[in-house]
C-alpha positions in Angstrom: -44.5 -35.9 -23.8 -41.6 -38.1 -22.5 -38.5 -35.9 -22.9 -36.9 -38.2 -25.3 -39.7 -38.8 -27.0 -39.0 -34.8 -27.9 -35.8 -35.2 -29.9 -36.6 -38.7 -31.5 -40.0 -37.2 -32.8 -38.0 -34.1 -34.6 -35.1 -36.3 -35.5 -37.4 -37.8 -37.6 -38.8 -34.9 -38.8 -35.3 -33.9 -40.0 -34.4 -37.5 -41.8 -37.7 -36.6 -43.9 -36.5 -33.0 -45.0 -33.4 -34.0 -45.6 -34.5 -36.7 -48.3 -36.1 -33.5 -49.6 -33.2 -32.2 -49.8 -31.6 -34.7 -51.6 -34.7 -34.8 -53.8 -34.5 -31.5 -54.6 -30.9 -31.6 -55.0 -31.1 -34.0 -58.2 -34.4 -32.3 -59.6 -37.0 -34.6 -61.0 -35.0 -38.0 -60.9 -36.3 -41.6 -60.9 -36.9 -43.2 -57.7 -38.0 -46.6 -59.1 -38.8 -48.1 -62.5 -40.9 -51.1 -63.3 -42.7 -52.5 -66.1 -45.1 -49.7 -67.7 -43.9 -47.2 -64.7 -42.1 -45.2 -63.3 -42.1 -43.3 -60.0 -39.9 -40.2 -59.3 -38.8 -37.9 -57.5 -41.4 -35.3 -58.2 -44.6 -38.1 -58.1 -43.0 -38.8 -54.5 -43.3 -34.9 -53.6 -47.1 -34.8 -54.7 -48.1 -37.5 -52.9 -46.5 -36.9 -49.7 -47.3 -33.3 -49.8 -51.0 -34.3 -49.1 -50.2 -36.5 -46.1 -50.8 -35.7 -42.6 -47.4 -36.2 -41.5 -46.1 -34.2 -44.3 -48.6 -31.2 -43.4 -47.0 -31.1 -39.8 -43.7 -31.3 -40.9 -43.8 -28.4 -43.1 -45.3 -26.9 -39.5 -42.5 -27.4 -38.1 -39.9 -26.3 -40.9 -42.1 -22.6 -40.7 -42.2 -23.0 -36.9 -38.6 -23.4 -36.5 -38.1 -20.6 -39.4 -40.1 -18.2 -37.7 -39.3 -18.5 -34.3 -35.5 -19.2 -34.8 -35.6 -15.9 -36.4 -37.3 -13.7 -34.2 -35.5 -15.2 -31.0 -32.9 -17.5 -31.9 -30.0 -14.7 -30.7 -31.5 -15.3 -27.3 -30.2 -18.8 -27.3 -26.4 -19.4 -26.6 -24.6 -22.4 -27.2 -24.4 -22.7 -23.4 -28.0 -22.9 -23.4 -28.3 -26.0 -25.8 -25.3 -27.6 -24.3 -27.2 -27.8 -20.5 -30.4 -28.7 -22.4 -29.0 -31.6 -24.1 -27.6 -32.3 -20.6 -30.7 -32.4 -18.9 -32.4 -34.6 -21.3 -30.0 -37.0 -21.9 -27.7 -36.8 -19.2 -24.7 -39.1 -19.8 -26.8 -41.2 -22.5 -26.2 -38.7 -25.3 -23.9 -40.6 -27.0 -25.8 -43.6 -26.9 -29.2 -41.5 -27.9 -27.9 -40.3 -31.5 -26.1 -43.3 -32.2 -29.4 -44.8 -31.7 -30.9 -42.6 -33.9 -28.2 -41.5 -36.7 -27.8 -38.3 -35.5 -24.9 -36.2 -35.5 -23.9 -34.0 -32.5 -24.4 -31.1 -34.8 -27.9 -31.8 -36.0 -29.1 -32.5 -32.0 -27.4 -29.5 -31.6 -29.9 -27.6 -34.3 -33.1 -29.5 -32.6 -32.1 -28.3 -29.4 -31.9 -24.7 -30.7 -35.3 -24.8 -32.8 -36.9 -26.2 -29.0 -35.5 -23.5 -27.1 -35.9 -20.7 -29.7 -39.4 -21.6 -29.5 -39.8 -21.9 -25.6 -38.2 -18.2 -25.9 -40.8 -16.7 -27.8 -43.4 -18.3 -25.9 -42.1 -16.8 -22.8 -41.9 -13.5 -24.4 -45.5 -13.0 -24.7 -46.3 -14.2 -21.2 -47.6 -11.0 -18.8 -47.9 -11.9 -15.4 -51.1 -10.5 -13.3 -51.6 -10.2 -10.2 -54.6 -12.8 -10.4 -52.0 -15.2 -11.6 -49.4 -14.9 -9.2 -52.2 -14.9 -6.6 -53.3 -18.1 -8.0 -49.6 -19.4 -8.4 -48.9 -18.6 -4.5 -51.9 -20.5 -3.7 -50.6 -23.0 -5.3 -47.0 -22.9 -4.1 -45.2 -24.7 -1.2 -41.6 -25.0 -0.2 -39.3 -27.9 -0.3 -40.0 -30.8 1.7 -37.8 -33.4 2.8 -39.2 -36.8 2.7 -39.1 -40.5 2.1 -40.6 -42.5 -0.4 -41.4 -46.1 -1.5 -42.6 -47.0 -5.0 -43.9 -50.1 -5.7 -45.6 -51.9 -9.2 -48.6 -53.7 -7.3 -51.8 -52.5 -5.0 -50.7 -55.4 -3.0 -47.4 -54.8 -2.2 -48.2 -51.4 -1.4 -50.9 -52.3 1.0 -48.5 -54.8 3.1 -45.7 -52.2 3.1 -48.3 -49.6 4.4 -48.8 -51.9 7.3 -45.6 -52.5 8.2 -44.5 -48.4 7.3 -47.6 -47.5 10.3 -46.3 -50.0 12.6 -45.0 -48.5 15.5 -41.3 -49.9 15.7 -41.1 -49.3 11.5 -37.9 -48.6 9.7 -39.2 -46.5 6.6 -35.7 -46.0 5.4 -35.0 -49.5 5.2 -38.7 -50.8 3.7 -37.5 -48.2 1.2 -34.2 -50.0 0.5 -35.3 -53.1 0.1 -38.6 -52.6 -1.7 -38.9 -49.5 -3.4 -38.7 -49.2 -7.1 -37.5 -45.7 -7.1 -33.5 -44.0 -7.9 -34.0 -42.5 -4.2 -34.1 -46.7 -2.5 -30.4 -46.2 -1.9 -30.4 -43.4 0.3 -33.4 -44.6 2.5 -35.9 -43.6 0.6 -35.4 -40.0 1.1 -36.0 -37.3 -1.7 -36.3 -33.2 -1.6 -39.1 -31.4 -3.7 -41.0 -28.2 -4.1 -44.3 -27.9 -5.7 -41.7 -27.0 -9.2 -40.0 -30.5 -8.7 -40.9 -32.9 -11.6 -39.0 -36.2 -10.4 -42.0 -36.6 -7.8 -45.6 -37.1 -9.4 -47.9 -34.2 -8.5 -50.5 -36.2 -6.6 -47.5 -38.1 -4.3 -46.3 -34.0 -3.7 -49.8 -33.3 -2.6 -50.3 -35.9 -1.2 -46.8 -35.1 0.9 -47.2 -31.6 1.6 -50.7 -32.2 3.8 -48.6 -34.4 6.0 -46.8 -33.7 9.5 -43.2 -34.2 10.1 -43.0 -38.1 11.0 -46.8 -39.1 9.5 -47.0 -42.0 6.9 -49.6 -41.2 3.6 -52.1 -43.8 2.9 -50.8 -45.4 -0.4 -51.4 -42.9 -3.5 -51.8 -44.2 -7.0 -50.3 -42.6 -9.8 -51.0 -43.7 -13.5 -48.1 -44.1 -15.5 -47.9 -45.1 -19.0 -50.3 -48.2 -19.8 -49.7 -49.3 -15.9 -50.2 -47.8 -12.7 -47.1 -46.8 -9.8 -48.1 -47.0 -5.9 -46.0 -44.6 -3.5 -46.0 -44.6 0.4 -44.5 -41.3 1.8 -43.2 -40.8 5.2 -42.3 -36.4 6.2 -39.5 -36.0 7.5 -39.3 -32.2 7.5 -42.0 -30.7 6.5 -42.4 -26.5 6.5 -45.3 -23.7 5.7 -44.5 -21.0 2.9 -45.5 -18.3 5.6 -47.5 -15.1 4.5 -44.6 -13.4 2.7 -44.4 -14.4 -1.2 -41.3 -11.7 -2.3 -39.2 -14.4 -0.5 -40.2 -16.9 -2.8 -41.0 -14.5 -6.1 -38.9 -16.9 -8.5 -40.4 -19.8 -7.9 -43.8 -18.2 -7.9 -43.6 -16.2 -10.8 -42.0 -19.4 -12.4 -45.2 -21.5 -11.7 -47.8 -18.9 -13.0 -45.7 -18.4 -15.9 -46.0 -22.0 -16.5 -49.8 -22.3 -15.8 -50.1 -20.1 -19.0 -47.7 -22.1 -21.1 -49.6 -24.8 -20.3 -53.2 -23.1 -22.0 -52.8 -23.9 -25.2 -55.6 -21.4 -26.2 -52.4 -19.0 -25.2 -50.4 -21.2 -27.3 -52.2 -21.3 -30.4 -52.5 -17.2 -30.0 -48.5 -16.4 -29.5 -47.7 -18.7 -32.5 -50.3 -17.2 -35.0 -48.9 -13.8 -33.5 -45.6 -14.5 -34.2 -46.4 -16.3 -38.0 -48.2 -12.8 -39.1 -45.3 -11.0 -37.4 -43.0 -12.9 -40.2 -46.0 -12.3 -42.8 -45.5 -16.2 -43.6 -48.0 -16.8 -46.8 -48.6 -20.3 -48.0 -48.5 -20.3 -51.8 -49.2 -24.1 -52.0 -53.2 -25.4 -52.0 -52.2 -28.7 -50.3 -51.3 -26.7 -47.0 -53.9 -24.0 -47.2 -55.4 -24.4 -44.0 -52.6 -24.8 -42.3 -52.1 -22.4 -40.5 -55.6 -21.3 -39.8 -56.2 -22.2 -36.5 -53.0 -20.2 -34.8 -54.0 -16.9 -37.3 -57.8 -17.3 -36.2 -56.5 -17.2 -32.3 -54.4 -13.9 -33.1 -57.2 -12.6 -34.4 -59.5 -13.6 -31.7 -56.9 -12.7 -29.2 -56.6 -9.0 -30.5 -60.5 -8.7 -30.6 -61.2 -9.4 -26.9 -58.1 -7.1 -26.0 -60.0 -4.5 -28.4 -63.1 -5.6 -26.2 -61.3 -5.2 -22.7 -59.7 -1.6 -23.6 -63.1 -0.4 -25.0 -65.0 -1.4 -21.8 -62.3 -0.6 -20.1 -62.5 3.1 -21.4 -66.4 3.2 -21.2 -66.0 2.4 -17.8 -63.5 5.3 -17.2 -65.7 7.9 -18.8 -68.7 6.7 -16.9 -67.2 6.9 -13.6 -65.6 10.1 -15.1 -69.2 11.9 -15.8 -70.5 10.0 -12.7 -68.3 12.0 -10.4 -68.2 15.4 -12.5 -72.4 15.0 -12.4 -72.1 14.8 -8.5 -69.8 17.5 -8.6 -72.1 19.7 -10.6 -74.9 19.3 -7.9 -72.9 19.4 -4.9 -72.0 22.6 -6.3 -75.9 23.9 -6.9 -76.7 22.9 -3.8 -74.2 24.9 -2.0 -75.4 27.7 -4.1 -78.6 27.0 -3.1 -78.0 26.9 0.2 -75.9 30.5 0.4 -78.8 31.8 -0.9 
């Protein structure tokens, strides 16, 4: 989801609880009258209760409760301040004036996300299969230069003039690329962590030799597709030692399981029986089944593993003391 997107969605989320609020505030009062009628506050709260978009916003309120409570110390005002920051950049302003919000209550959505990205984290034990996987899957950063264009065509006459032996990449990037980086040639800096550069223009990237030009790589985007040229400029291998890059790796196979949302699904229905949350009304009954179900799943196969895992022990245990026993009888035999 579009970063934005993030904060608009749960801005929303908060405009609807706090008219329930407000409701709540004035009991059962009238929210319209008409001939024969009349709808209130409490005839609002039964039928919205029932809606889908009701069902995940009270998700979210428990979500937020749960999670803010088990890990929200972790998360200092610092924190949300350089969040915010790295959303919005220098548009914050502009952003909640958009959407009638106050510094203050951005401040509390940025909390709840990050309280939540905390706990996630906290459950996350790295193998050595995953970081195997994650070094695998690793390279450095590259320097390079890129051109982004919003046609097939364009791209396909830029990659023969890019290939032509006397070509100026930096300047085809200036005056044709769609991308921030057109003003300094063309040129951008990216690991296989970066997210400014679509993951099949990095790949694309990192199988190329210092000068080489890429055939021109699609990437969707939205409803419409985005064409990229790259050109290497400095290119370099990760070597054979991974403790020189153990952040970045570790970082990348902690992500790969963030991104399973069979993990997902299993932390949060940990962490909802860890705050023994009950729902005590029938409209959201099943709301919460499908994270409790993973839990319980989750803790089954663990059961599973440290059951085989102790079956095997014993039978490699009774495997060597049985070959023990007769190596034994047969040097008695053999004495005798």
């Amino acid at each position: 989801m579009n970063k934005k997107k993030i904060i608009l969605a749960l801005a929303t989320s908060m405009s609807v609880l706090a008219l329930a609020a407000c409701s709540n505030d004035q009991k059962n009062t009238d929210i319209a009258t008409m001939k024969g009628a009349t709808i209130t506050a409490l005839d609002f709260y039964d039928n919205a209760r029932t809606q889908q978009s009701s069902q995940q916003i009270v998700f979210d309120m428990i979500l937020s409760k749960v999670f803010n409570k088990a890990y929200g110390d972790k998360i200092t005002d610092k924190d949300v301040e350089a969040e915010l920051k790295n959303l919005f950049g220098d548009d914050l302003d502009t952003v909640l004036q958009q959407n009638n919000l106050t510094k203050k209550e951005a401040n509390a959505i940025i909390r709840d996300r990050l309280a939540y990205q905390a706990g996630l984290k906290a459950h996350v034990e790295l193998t050595d299969a995953d970081l195997k996987a994650a070094w695998e899957a690793f390279h450095p950063e590259v320097e390079a230069q890129v051109i982004m264009v919003a046609s097939q065509e364009d791209a396909d006459s830029l990659l023969e003039k890019a290939k032509a032996d006397d070509a100026n990449f930096g300047e085809l990037a200036k005056e044709n690329s769609l991308h921030a980086s057109k003003d300094e040639d063309g040129t951008v800096k990216f690991d296989s962590l970066s997210t400014e550069i679509p993951a099949a223009v990095q790949q694309a990237a990192f199988a190329l030799k210092d000068g080489e030009v890429s055939d021109v790589i699609t990437v969707q985007s939205g409803y419409s597709n985005a064409f990229y040229i790259v050109k290497m400029v400095k290119n370099q291998d990760k070597g054979n030692d991974m403790s020189k890059y153990q952040e970045q790796v570790e970082e990348i196979a902690t992500n790969t399981i963030l991104s399973d949302q069979n993990f997902v699904n299993k932390v949060i229905g940990l962490e909802l029986k860890a705050a023994n949350v009950k729902i005590k009304d029938d409209a959201f009954a099943s709301l919460l089944t499908t994270y409790i179900e993973a839990a319980d799943q989750g803790a089954s196969s663990e059961t599973e593993e440290t059951k085989d895992s102790s079956e095997a022990k014993n039978t490699t245990e009774t495997t060597e003391d049985t070959a023990a026993t007769q190596e034994t009888t047969t040097d008695d035999s053999s004495s005798k």
